[in-house]
N, C-alpha and C positions, 0 to 999 in steps of 0.2 A: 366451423365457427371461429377457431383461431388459429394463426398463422405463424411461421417461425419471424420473428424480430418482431411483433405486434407488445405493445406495453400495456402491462397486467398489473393487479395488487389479488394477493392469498385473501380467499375473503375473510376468514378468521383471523388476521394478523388487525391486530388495533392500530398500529401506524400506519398503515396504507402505504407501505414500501412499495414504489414501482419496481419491475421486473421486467425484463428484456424475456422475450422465449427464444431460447437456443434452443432448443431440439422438442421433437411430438415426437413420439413413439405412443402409438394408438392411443390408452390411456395415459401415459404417461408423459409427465412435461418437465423438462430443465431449463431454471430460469436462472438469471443472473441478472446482481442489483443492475439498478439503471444510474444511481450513482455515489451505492455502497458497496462496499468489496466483498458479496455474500453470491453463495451459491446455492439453489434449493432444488430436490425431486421432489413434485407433488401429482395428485392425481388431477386430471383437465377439467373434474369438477369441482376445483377448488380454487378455481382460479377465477375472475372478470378482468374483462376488458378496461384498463384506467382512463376515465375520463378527461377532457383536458384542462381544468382545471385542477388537479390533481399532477398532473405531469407538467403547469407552468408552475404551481408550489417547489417542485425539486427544482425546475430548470433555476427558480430564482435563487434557490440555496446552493446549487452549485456556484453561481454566478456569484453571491456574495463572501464564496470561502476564497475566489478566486482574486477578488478584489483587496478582500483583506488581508490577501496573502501579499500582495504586492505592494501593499501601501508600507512595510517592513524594510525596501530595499535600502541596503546598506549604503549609506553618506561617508565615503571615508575622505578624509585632509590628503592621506597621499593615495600613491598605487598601490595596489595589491591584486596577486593572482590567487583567486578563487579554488577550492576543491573542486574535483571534478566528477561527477556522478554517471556514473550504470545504472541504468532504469531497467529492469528487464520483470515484465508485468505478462500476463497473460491472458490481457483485455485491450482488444487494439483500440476501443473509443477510447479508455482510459489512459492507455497509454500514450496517446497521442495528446491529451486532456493535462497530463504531466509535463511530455516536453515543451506544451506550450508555455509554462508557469515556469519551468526553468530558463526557456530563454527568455520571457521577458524580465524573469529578474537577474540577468547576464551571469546563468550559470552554465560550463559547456558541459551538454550532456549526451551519452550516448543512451538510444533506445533502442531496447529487443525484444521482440515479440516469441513469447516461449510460452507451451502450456507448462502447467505445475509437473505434471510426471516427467515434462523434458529438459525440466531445467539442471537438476542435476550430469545428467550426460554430457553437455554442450560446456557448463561452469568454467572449468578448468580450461579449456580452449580458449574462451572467451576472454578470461582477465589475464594469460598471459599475454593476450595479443595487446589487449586496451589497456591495463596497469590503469583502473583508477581509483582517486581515493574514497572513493563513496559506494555502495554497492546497494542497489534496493532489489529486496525478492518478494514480489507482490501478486495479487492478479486475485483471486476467488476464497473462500473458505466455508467450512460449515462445522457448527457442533450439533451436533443431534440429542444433547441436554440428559445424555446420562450419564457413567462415570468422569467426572473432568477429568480425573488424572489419568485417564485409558489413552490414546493414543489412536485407538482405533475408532474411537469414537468423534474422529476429528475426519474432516474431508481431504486436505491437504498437507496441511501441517508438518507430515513425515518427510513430505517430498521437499521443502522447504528445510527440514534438519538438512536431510541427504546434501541439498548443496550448502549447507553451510559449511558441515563439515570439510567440505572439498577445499572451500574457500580458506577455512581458517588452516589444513594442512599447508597452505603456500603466505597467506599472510597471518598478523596474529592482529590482537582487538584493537590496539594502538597504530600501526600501519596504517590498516585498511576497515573503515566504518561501517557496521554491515546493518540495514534496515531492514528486518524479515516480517511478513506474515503480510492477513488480510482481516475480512469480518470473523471474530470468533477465535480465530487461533489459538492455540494454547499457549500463551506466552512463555512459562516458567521454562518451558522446553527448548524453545526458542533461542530465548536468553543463556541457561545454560548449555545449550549447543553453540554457540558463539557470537549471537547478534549483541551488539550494545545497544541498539532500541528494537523493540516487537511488541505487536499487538497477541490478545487484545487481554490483559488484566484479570477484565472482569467479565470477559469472553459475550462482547458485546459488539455493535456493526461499528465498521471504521467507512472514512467516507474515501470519494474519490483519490481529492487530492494530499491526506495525512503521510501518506510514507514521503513525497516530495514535499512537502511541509519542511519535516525532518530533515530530508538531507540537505535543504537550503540553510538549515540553520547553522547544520555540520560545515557546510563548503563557505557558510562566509564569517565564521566564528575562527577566532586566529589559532595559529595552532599551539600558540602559549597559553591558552583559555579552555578553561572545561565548559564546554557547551551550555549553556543557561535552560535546563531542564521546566525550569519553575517560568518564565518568559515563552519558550517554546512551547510550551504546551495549551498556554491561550489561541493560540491558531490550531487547537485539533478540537472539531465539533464535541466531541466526547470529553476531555481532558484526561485525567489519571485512569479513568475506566476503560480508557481506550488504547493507552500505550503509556509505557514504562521504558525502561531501559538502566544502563552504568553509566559510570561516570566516564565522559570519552572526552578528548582534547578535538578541538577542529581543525577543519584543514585548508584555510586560509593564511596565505605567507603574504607578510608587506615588499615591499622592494625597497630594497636599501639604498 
């Protein structure tokens, strides 16, 4: 009846979240949003087939977060070079869905496809090769709605500390901007492992394009400016329930 990549909604889920099916194991199904950064095991009879009108409703909300995001781009009087952003997600539609957004609003960015357990390994290699100023660590997540403060009760989350850590032993919060998590995250953890922005608050779905939101605002927000927190946050479907963070300066330089 169902096929791996086929798009589904949990029947019991009151939003009607589309789902991607990554993997069948006999009863068993792992789905991933279709264009929210969540990840679920359910059993195969808990799933149906999304209909298509159902699946044009998202396609139009992606399409409109995408617009919106773009109608933002920076006018400036003189030159300036942009911050430059590391995208490394562990959803290749998405990720590819991000470097489009960054370069149409001329930001240079680099993109790497890493699952969550492998990011940590690769980290360290990676930004000393690239040095950039913006770091995003993104791709899946899940709470399973028991203890919030447990850890384990989280699907990803650890693996997202693990490379933060790594990161913030080579740079510290003011260098290099670091954007971690996906749908659900534990944030406080997050944040106190060394992201200046992470989802998710109030451990709720974040959408496609929210961590590139974010570092767009970082890469073209000057670097004598603390990032406009209260402004940025009307471009994330969710707003404060969806992402937090410190107070971080940008990294946008004029030319003199």
């Amino acid at each position: 009846m169902f096929n791996v990549s086929d798009l589904v909604i949990v029947n019991n889920d009151p939003n009607k979240i589309i789902f991607i099916i990554e993997t069948i194991d006999q009863e068993e199904v792992i789905l991933s949003g279709y264009i929210y950064r969540i990840k679920l095991k359910v059993n195969i009879n808990e799933i149906s087939l999304a209909d298509e009108k159902q699946i044009e409703k998202e396609n139009k909300l992606l399409s409109k977060s995408f617009d919106r995001t773009i109608k933002t781009k920076t006018r400036l009087k003189t030159k300036a070079i942009f911050g430059t952003v590391l995208h490394i997600d562990s959803d290749k539609k998405f990720l590819e869905s991000c470097l489009n957004l960054y370069k149409e609003m001329k930001i240079h960015a680099w993109g790497i496809y890493l699952k969550e357990e492998d990011i940590y390994k690769y980290i360290d290699n990676i930004i000393c090769e690239i040095t950039p100023d913006i770091i995003v660590l993104t791709g899946h997540d899940y709470f399973n709605k028991k203890d919030e403060k447990d850890l384990n009760n989280y699907e990803n989350t650890s693996k997202y500390i693990k490379a933060l850590r790594i990161i913030r032993q080579r740079f510290d919060n003011d260098s290099v901007v670091v954007i971690a998590g996906a749908c659900c995250s534990h944030f406080e953890a997050l944040i106190a492992n060394g992201a200046n922005f992470a989802s998710s608050p109030k451990r709720i779905h974040i959408h496609t394009y929210d961590p590139a939101v974010i570092a767009i605002k970082c890469a073209t927000t000057s670097c004598n400016q603390t990032v406009d927190f209260n402004n940025l946050i009307k471009y994330i479907e969710n707003g404060k329930d969806a992402y937090g963070g410190i107070e971080t300066k940008g990294k946008m330089k004029l030319l003199l």
